[in-house]
Backbone as numpy.savetxt, mean C-alpha at the origin, in Angstrom:
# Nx Ny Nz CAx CAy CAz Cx Cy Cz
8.86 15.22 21.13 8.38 14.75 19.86 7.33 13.67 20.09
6.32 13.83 19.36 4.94 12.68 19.49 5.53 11.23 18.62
4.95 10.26 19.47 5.21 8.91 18.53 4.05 8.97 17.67
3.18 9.29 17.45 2.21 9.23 16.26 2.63 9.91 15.14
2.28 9.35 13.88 2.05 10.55 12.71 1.18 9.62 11.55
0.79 10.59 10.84 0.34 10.62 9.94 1.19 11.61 8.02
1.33 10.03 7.17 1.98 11.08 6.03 0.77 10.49 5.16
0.92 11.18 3.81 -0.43 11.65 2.71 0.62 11.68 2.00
0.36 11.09 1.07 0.79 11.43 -0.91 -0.48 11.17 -1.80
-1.28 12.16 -2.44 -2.31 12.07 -3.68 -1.21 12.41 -4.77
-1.39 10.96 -5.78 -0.44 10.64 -7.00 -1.68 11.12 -8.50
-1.21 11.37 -9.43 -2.23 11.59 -10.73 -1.84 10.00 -11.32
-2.69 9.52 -11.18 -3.10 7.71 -12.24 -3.78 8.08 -13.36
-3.12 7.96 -15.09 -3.65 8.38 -15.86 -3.97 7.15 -16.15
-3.76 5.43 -15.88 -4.53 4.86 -16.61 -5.82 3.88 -15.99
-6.84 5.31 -15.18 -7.52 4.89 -14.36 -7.99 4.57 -13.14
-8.55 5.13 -12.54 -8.94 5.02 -10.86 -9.31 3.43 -10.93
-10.01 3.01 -11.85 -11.27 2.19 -11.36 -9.92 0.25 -11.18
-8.95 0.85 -12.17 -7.96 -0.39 -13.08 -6.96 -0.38 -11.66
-6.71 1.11 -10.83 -5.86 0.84 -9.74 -6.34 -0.08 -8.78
-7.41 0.42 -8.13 -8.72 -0.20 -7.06 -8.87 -1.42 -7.42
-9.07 -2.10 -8.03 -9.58 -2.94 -8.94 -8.16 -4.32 -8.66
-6.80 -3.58 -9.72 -5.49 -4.33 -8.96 -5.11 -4.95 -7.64
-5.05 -3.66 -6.65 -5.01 -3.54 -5.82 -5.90 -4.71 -4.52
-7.42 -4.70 -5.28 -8.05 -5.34 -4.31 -8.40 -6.71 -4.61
-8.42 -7.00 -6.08 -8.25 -8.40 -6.15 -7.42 -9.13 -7.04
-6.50 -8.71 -7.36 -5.38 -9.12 -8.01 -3.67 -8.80 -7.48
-3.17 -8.26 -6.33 -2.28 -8.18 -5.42 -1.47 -8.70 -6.05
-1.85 -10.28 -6.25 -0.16 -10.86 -6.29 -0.21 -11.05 -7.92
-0.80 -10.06 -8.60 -0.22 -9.54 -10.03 0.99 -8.29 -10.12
1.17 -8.07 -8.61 2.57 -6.83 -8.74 3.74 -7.39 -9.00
4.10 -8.48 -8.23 5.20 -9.06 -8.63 5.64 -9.27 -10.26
5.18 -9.34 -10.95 5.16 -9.18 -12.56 5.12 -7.89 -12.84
4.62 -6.62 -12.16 4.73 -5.62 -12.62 5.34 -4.78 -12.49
6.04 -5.44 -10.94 6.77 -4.22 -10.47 7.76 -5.14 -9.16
8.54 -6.51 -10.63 9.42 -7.23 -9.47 10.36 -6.53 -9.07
10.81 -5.40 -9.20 11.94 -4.83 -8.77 11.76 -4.07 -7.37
10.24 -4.12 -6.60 9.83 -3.79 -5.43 8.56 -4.57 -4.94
8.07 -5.60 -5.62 7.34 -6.80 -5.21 7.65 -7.58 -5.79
7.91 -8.89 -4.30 8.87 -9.93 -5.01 7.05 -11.31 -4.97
6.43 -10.90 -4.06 5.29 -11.49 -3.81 4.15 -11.03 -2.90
3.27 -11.69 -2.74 1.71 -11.59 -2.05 1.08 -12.86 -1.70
1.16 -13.18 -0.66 0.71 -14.97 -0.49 -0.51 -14.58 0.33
-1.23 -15.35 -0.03 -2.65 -15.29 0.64 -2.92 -16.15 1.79
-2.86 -15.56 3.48 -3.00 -16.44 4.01 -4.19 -17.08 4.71
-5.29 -15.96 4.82 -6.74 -16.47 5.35 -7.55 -15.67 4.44
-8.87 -16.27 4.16 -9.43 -15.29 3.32 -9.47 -15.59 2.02
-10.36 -14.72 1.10 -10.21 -14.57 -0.27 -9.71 -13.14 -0.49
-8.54 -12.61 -1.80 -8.44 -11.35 -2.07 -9.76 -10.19 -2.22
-9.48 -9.08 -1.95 -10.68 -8.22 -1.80 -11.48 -8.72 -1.05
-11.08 -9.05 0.19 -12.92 -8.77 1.36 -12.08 -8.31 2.72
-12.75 -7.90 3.39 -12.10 -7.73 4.74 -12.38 -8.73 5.50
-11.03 -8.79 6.30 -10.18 -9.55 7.50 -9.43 -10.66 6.44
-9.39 -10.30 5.16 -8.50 -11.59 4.53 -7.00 -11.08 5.09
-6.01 -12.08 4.96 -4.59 -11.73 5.56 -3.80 -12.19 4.76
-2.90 -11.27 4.30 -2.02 -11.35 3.56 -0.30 -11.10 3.62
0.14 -11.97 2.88 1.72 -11.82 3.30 2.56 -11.19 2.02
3.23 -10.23 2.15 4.09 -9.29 0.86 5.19 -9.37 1.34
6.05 -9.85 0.12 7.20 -9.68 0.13 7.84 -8.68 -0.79
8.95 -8.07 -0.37 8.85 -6.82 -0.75 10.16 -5.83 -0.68
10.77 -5.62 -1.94 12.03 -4.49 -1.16 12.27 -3.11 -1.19
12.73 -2.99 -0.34 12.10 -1.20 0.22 13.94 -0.80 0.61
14.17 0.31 0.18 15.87 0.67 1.10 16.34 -0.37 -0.08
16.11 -1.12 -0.77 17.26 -1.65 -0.97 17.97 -2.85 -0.49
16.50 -3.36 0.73 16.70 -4.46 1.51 15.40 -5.36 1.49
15.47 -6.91 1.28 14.15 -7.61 1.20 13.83 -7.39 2.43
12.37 -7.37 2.14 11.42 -7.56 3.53 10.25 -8.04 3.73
9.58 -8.37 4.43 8.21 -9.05 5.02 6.98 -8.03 5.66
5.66 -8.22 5.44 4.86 -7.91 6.33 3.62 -8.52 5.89
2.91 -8.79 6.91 1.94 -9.72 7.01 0.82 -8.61 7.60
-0.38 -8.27 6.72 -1.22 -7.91 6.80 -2.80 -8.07 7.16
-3.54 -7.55 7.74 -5.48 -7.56 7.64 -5.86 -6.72 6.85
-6.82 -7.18 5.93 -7.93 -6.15 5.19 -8.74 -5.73 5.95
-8.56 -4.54 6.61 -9.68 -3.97 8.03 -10.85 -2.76 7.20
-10.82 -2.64 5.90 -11.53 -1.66 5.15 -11.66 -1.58 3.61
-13.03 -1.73 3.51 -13.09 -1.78 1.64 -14.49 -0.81 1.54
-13.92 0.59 0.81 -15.25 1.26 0.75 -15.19 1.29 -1.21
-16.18 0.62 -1.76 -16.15 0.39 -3.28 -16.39 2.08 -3.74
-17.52 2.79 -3.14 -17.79 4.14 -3.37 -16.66 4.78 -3.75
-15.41 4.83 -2.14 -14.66 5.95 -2.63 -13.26 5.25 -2.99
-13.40 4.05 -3.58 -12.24 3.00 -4.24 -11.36 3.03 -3.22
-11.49 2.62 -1.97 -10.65 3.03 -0.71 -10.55 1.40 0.14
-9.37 0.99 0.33 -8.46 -0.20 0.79 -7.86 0.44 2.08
-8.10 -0.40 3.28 -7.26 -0.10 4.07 -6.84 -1.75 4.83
-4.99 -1.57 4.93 -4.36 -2.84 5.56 -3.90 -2.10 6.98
-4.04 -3.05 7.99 -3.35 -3.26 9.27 -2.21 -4.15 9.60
-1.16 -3.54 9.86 0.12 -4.36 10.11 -0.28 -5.49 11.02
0.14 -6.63 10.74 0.48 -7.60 12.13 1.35 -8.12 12.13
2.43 -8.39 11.15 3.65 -8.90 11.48 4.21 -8.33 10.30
6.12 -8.72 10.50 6.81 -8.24 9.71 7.67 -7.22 9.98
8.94 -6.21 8.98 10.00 -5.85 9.27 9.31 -4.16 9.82
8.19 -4.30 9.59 7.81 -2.27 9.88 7.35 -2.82 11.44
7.00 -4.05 12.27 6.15 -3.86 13.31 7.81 -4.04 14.56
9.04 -3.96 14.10 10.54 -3.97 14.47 10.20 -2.46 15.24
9.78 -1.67 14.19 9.79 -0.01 14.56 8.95 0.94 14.97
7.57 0.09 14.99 5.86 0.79 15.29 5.60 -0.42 15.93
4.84 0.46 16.92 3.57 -0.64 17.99 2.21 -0.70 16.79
2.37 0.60 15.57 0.68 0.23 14.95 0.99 0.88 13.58
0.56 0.19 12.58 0.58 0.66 11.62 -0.10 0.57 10.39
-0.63 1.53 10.01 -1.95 1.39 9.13 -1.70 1.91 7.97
-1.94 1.49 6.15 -2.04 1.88 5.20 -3.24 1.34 4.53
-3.38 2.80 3.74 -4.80 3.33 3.58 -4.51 3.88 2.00
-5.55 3.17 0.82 -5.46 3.75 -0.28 -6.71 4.74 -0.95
-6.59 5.38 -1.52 -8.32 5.61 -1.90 -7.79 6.76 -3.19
-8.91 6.27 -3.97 -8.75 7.10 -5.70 -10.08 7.73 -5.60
-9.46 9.20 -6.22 -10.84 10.17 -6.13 -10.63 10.32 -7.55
-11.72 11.49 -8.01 -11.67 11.85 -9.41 -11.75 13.35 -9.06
-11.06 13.97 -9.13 -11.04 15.96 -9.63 -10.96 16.06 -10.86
-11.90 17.31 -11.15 -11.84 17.59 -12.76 -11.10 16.51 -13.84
-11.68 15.63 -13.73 -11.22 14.50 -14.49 -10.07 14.29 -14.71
-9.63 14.21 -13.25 -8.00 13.52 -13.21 -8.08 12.66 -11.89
-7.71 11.21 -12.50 -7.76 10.42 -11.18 -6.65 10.45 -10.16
-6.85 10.60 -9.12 -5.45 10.54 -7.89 -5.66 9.67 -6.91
-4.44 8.85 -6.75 -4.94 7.76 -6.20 -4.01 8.55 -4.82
-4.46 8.41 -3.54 -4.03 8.80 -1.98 -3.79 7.85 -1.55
-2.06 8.19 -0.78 -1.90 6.95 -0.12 -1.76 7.63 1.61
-2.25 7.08 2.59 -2.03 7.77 3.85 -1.71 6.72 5.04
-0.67 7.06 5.31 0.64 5.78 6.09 -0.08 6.64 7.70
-0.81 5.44 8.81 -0.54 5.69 10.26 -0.33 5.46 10.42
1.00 5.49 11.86 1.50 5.03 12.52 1.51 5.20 14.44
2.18 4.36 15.17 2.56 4.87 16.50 4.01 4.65 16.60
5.16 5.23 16.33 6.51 4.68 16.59 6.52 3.68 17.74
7.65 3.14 17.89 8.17 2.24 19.34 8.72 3.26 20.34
9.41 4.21 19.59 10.15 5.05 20.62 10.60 5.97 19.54
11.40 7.75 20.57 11.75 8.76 19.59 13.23 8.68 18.70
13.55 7.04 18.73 14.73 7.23 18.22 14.06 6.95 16.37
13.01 5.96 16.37 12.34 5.74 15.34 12.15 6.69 14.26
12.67 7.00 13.16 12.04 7.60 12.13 10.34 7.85 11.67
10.40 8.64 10.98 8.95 9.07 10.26 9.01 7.96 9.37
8.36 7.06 8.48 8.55 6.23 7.03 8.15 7.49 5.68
9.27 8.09 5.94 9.48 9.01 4.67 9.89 8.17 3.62
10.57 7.41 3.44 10.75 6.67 2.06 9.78 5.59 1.92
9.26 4.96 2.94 8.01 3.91 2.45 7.07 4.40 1.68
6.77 6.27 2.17 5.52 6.59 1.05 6.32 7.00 -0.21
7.36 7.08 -0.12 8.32 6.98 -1.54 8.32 6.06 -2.07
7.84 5.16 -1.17 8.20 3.66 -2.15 6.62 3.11 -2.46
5.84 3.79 -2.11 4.37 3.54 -2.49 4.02 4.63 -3.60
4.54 5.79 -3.67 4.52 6.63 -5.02 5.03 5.95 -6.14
6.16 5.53 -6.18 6.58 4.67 -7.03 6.07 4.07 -7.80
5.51 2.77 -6.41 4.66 1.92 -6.89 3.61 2.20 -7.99
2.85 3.25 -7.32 1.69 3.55 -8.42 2.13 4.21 -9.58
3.42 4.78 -9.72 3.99 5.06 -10.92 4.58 3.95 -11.31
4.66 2.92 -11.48 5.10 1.62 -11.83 3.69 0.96 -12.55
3.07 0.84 -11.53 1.45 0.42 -12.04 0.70 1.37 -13.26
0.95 2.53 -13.08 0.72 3.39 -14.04 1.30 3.19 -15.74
2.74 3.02 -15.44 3.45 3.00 -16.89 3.30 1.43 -17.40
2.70 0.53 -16.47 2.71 -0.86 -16.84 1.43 -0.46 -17.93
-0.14 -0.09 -17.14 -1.07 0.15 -18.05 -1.64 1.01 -19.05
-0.53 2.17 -18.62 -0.68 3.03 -20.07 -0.11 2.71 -21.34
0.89 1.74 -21.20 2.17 1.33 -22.03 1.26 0.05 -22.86
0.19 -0.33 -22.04 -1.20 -1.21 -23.37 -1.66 -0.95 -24.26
């Protein structure tokens, strides 16, 4: 079995590509209000929100258990509304030597989908796939979703 993988979820966001991207890249620690029941916070530790190499700290419960990870903004493409964070500390770098999440909202026939695509390198083959983290990032954007359609 390979320690690498790669998982993909494209979600339908009916209230907006531009309002996800937008959240996401400079308003972060507005989830905790939206969705405290899986963001408890977002502390900003170098940097301003939305630019790359800012670093950020989320707190966060996933499983059912609080947790930590401390992030880099290593990618902001405004074109294709696309965010990408690099792990550097925290409870996922316990189980991966590398780990990368990656957002980006397209538009098809006028339906926005926002893609979420989790890389990784496990530590070893006893390590799981993070099958429920991109469960818990579907969520999310269905959380974010019913917060702003519900305006």
């Amino acid at each position: 079995m390979g320690l690498t993988g790669k998982l993909i979820a494209a979600i339908e966001f009916k209230a907006g590509g531009d309002v996800f991207h937008e959240l996401i890249r400079h308003k972060p620690h507005h989830l905790s209000n939206i969705t405290p029941e899986k963001i408890q916070g977002c502390d900003l530790h170098e940097g301003e929100f939305g630019h790359v190499g800012t670093i950020i700290t989320w707190r966060y419960t996933h499983d059912g258990k609080e947790k930590k990870a401390k992030e880099v903004i290593q990618a902001i493409n405004e074109e294709r509304k696309l965010m990408e964070f690099k792990m550097l500390e925290g409870d996922l770098m316990e189980l991966y030597k590398a780990f990368v999440i990656t957002f980006h909202v397209e538009t098809k026939n006028d339906i926005d989908l926002v893609t979420w695509t989790l890389e990784y390198e496990m530590l070893n083959e006893v390590v799981e796939h993070p099958l429920s983290l991109l469960s818990f990032f579907i969520d999310l954007t269905k959380d974010i979703e019913t917060h702003h359609v519900g305006k």
